[in-house]
N, C-alpha and C positions, 0 to 999 in steps of 0.2 A: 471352308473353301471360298477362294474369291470370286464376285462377278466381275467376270471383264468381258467386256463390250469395246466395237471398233469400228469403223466404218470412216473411208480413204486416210486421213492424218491424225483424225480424233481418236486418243485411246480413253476407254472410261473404266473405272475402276468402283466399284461396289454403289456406281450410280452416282456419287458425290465427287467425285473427282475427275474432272475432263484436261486431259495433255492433249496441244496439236505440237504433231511431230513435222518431221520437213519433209517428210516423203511419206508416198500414200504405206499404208500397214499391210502386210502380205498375212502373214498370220501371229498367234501371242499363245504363250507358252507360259503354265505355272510350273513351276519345279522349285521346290524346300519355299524357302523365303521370299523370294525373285518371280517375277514376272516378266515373261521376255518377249520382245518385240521384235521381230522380222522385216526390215524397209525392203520398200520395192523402191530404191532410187529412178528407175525409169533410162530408157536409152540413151547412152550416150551421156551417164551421170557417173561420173569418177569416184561420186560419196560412196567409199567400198566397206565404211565400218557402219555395216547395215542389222546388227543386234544390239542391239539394249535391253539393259534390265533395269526396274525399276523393284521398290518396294512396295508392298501394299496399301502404304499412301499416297505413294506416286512420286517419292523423291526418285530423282533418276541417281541409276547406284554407278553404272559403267558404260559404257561402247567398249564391245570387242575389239580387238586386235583385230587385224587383216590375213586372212589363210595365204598363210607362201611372206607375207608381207609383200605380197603381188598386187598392183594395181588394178591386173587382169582379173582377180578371183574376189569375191565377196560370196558373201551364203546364200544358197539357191532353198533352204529348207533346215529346220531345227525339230526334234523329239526329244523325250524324254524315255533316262534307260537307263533301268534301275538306280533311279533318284538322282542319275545325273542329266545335263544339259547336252547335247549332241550334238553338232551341225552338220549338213553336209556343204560343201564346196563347189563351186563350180571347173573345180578341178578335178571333180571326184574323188576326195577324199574328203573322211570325215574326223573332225577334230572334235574331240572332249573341252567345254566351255568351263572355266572356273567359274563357280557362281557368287563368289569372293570377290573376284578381280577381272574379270572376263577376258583373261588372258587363257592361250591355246593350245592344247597338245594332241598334235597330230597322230592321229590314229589307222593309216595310210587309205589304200583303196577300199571306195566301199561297195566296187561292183555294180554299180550302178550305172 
């Protein structure tokens, strides 16, 4: 298992590895190989490709696609579920993350 550690744009990784990212880190997600990261662009930030994943040495592997390819929507929240990557939307809908390509399939309403 990895240590990953975080606090506002610094991600750290098994202690030896420090990313500053461009926006402060909302939360970080291990699932298989990947290590996912959550931006919080902040009000009024247009940056909607707010998931990344990196490796476990910190190369960065992708940015997500954008839910809708909406300007409006970026991800409000990511889990893990059964061994896949999740997001939810601010659309309220939850899309399935490739953890290959961080490209998205929409998984519709999640009731929430």
């Amino acid at each position: 298992m990895t240590t990953i550690d975080y606090s506002g744009t610094e991600l750290r990784i098994d202690g030896e590895t420090t990313i500053t990212l461009r926006h402060r880190i909302e939360e970080t997600l291990e699932v298989g190989d990947k290590i996912l990261v959550l931006l919080y662009p902040g009000e009024g930030n247009h940056d909607r490709r707010n998931v990344l994943a990196f490796d476990t040495t910190g190369e960065k592997c992708w940015e997500s696609e954008i839910p809708e390819n909406d300007d409006r929507h970026m991800f409000a929240g990511i889990r893990a579920r059964d061994g896949e990557a999740i997001g939810w939307s601010w659309n309220k809908h939850e899309y399935r993350i490739d953890l290959d390509t961080g490209a998205l399939t929409d998984l519709g309403r999640s009731g929430k």
